[in-house]
Structure formats: C-alpha cells, structure tokens
N, CA and C of each residue as an Amber inpcrd file, in Angstrom:
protein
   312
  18.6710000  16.1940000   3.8570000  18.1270000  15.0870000   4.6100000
  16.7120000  15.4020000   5.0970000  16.4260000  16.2850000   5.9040000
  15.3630000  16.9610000   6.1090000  14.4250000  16.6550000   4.9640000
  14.3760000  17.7070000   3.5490000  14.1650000  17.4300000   3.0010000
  13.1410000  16.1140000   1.7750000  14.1940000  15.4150000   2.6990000
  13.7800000  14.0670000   1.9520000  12.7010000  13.5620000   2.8780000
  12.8830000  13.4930000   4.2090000  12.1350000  13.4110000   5.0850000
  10.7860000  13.7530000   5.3660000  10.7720000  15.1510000   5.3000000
   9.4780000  15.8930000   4.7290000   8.8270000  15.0830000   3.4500000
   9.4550000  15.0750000   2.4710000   8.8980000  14.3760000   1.4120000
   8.1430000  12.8770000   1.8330000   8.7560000  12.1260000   2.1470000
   8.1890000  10.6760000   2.4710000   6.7140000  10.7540000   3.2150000
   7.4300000  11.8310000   4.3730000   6.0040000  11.9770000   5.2520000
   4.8280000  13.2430000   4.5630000   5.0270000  13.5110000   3.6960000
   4.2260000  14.2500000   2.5450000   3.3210000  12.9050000   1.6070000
   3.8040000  12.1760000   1.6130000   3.4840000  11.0170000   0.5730000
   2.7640000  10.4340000   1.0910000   3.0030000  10.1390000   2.4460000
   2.5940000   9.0140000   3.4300000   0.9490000   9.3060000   3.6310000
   1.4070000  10.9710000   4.1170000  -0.1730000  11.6110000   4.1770000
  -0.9190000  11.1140000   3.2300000  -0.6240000  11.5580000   2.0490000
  -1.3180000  11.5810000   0.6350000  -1.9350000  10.1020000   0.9640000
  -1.2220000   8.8930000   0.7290000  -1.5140000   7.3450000   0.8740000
  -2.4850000   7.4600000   1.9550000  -2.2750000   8.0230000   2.8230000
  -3.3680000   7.3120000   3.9470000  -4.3080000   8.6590000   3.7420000
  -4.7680000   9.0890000   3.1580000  -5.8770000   9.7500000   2.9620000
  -6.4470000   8.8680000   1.7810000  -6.1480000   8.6570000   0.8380000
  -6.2120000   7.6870000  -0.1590000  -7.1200000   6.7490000   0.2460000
  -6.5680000   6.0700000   1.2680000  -6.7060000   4.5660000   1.7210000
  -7.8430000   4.7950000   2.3070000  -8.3420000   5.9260000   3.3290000
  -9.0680000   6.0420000   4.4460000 -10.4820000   5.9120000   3.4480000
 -10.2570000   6.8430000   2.1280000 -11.6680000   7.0930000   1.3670000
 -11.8850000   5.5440000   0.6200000 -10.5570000   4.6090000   0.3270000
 -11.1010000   3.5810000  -0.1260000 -11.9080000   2.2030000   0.6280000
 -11.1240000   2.5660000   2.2190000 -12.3810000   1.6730000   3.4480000
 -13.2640000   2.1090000   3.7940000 -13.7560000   3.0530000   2.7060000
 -15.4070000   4.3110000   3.7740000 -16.4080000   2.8260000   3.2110000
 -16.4710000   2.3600000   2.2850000 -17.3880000   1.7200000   1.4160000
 -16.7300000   0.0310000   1.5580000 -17.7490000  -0.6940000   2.0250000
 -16.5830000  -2.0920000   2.0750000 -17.9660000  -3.3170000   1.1880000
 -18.6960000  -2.4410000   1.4340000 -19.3530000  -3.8140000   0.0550000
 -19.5910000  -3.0890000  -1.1700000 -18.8340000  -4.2410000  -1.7290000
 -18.4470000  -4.0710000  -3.4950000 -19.2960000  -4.1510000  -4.1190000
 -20.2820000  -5.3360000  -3.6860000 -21.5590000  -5.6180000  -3.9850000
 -22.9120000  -4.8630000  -4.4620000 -22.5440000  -3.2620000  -3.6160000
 -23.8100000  -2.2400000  -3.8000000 -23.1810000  -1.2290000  -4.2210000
 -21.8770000  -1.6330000  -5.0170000 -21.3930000   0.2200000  -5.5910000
 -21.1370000  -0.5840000  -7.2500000 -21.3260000   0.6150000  -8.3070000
 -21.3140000   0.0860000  -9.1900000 -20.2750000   0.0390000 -10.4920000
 -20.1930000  -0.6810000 -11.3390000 -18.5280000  -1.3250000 -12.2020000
 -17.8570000  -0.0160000 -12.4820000 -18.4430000   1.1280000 -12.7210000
 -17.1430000   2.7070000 -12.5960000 -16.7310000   2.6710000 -11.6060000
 -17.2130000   2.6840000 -10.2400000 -16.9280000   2.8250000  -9.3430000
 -16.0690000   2.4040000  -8.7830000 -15.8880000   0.6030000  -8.9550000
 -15.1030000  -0.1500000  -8.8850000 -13.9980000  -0.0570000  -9.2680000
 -13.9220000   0.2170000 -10.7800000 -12.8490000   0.5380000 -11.7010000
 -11.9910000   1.5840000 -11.1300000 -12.8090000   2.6590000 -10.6180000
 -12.1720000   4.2000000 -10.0120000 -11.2720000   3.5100000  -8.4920000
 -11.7950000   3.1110000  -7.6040000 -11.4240000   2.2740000  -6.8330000
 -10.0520000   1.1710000  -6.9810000 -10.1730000   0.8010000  -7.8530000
  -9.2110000  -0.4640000  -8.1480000  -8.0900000   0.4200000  -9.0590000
  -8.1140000   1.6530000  -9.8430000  -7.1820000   2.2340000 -10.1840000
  -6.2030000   2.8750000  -9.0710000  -7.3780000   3.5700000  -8.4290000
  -6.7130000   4.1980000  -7.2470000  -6.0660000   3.8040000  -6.1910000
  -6.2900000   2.6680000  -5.8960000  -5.5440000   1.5190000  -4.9670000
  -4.5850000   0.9080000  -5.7790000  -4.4130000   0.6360000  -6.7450000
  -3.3810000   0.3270000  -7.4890000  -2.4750000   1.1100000  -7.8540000
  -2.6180000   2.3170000  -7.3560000  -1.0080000   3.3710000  -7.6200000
  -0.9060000   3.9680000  -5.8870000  -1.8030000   3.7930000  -5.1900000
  -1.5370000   3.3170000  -3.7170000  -0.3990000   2.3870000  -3.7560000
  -0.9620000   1.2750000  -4.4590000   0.0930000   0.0760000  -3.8420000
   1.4920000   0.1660000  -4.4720000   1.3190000   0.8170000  -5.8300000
   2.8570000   1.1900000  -6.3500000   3.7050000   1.9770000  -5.7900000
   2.7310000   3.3550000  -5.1460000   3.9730000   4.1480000  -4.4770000
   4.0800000   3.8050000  -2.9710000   3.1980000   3.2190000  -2.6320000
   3.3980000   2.8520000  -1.1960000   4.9270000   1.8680000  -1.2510000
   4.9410000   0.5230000  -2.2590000   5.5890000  -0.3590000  -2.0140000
   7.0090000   0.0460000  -2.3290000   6.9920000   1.2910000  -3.3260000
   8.5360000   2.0260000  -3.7150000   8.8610000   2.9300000  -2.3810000
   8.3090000   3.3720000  -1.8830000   8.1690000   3.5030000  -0.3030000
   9.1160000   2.9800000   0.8270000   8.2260000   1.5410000   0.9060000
   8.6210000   0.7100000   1.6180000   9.9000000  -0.0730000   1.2110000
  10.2050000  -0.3600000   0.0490000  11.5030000  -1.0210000  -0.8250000
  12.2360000   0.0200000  -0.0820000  12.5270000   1.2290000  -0.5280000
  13.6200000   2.1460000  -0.0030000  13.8630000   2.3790000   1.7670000
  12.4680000   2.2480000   2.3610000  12.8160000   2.5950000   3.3670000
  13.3260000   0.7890000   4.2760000  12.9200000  -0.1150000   3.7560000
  13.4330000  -1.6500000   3.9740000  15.2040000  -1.8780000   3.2110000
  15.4110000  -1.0930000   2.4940000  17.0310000  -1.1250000   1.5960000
  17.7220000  -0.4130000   2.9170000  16.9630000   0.9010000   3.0870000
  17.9150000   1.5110000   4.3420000  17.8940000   0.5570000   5.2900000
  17.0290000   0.2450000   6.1980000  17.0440000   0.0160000   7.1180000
  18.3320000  -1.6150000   7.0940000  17.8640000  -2.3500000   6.3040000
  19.1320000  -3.2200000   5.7030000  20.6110000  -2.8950000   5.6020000
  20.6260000  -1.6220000   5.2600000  22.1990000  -0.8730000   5.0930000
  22.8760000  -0.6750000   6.7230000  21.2920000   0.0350000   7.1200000
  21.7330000   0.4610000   8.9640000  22.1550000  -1.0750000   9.4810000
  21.3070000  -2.3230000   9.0650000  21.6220000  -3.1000000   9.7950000
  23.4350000  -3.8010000   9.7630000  23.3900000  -3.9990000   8.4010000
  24.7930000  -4.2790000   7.9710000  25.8330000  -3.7950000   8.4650000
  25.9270000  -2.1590000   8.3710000  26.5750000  -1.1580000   8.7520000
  27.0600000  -1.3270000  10.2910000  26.1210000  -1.4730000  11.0080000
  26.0940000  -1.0250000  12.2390000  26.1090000  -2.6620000  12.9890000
  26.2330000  -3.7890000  12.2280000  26.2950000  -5.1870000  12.4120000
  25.5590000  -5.2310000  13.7690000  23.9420000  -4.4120000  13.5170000
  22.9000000  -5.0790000  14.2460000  22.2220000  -5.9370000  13.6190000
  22.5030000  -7.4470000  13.6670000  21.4750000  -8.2010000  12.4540000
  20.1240000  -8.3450000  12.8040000  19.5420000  -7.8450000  14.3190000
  18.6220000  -7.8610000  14.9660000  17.6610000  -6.8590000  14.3870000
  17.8660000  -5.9560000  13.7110000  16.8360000  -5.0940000  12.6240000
  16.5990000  -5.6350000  11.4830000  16.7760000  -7.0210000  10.8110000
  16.6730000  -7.5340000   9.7270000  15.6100000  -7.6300000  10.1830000
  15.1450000  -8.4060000  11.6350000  13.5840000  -8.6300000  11.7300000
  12.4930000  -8.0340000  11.5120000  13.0140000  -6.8360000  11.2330000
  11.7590000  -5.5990000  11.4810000  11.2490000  -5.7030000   9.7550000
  11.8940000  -5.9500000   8.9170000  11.1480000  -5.7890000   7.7730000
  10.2940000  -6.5850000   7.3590000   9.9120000  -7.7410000   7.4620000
   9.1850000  -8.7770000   7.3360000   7.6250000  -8.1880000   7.8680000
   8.0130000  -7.2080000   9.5990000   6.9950000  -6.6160000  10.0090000
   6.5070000  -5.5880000   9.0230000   7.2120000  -4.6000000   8.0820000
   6.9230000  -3.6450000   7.5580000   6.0440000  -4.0470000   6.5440000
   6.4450000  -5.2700000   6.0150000   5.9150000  -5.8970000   4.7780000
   4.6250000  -5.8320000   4.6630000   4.2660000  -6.6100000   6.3730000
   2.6630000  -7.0370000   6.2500000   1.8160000  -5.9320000   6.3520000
   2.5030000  -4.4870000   6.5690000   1.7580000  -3.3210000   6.8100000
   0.7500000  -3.1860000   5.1360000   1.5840000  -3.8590000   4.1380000
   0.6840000  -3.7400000   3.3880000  -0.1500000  -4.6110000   2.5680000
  -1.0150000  -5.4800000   3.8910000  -1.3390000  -6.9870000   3.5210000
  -3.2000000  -6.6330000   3.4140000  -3.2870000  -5.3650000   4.3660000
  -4.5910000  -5.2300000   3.8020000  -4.8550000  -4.2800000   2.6070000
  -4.3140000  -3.5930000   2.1480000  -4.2020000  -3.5080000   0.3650000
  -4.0960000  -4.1560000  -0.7140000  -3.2960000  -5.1950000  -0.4580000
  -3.3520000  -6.6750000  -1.3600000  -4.7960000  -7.0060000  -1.1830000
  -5.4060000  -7.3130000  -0.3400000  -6.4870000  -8.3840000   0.0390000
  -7.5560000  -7.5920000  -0.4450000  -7.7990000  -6.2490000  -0.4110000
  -8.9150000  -5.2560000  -0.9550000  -8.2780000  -5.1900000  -2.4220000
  -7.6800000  -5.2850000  -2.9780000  -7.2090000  -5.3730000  -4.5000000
  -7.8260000  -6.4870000  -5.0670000  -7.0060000  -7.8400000  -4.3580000
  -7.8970000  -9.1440000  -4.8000000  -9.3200000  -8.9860000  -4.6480000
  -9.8990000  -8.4150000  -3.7610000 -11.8780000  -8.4960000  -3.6280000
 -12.2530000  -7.2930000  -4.5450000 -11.6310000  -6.6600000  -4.8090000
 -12.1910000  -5.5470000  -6.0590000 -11.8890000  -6.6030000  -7.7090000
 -10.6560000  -7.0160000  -7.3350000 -10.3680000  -7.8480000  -8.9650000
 -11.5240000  -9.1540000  -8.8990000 -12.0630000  -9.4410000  -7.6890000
 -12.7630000 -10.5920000  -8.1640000 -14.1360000  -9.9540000  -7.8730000
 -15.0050000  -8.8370000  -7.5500000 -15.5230000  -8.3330000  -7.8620000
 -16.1400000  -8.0210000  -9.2690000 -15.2630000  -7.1970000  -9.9290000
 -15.2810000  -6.8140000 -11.1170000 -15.1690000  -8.4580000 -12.1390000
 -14.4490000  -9.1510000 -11.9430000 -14.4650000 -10.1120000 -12.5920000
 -15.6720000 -11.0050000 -12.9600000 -16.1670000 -10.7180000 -11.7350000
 -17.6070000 -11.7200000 -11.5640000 -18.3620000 -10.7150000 -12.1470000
 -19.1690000  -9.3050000 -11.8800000 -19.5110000  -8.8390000 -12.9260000
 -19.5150000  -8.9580000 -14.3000000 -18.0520000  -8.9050000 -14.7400000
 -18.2840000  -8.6520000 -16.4760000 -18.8220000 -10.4350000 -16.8960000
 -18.1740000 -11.1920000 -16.0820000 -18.8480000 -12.4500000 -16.5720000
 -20.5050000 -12.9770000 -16.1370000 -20.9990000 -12.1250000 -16.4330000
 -22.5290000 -11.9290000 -16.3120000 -23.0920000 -11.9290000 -17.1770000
C-alpha cells in the first residue's frame, strides 16, 4: 500500500514539475513551431498520465463512497475533474496556435 502511494506521489511530482516549465512561457505568439510542437507533446502525455491518475484515484474514491454508503463523496469528483481544466485550455491555445501557423 505504501508503496503504491509513494508511487502516485512520485508521479505527481514529475507532472507538476512538467507543468510548472510549461506556464514559465505563456505567449505562444513569440516562441517558435519546434517549440510549440515540444510543448504540445509534452503536455499531452501530462494530460494522459495525469488523467489515468485521476480515473483511478476518482474509481477509488467511488468504491469508498459506495462501500461506506457515504454518497456525500460522490461530490468531490466533479471537483477533482476541473483540477485539470487548465491543461485542456493550454492544449486548445497551443493546437490553435500551431494551427494558425502552418496555415500561413
């Protein structure tokens, strides 16, 4: 159990170090289409392992709720969700970034 524990919060680190170097730079505008590309890869396996992450740790917390017939923790995941609403939104402004570029 431990174990597993350590692990998640091993990952977590990793992600938010990740993340921290991808908000150093917030206009897309003055960095250029590698850059972007490097950026938009790297946030995109952010958002994969973050969200396999969050699936498992939202399945548990679902099980605890069931289990323990607190239905009052169902609420909490909806909150967890939006934790990753500013990664979506920097994904979309890098994809329409780059988009508008190549159609130049």
């Amino acid at each position: 159990m431990q174990l597993g524990i350590y692990y998640i919060w091993h990952v977590f680190n990793i992600m938010q170090k990740q993340h921290s170097n991808l908000m150093k730079t917030n206009k897309l505008s003055e960095l250029p289409l590698e850059e972007l590309h490097k950026q938009k890869n790297t946030l995109k396996s952010v958002l994969i392992a973050f969200s396999i992450v969050m699936l498992i740790a939202c399945a548990g917390l679902l099980f605890v709720a069931i289990k323990s017939k607190n239905f009052a923790l169902i609420a909490i995941i909806p909150g967890c969700m939006l934790t990753m609403l500013p990664n979506y939104i920097r994904f979309g402004q890098l994809n329409t970034e780059i988009k508008s570029r190549n159609s130049k």
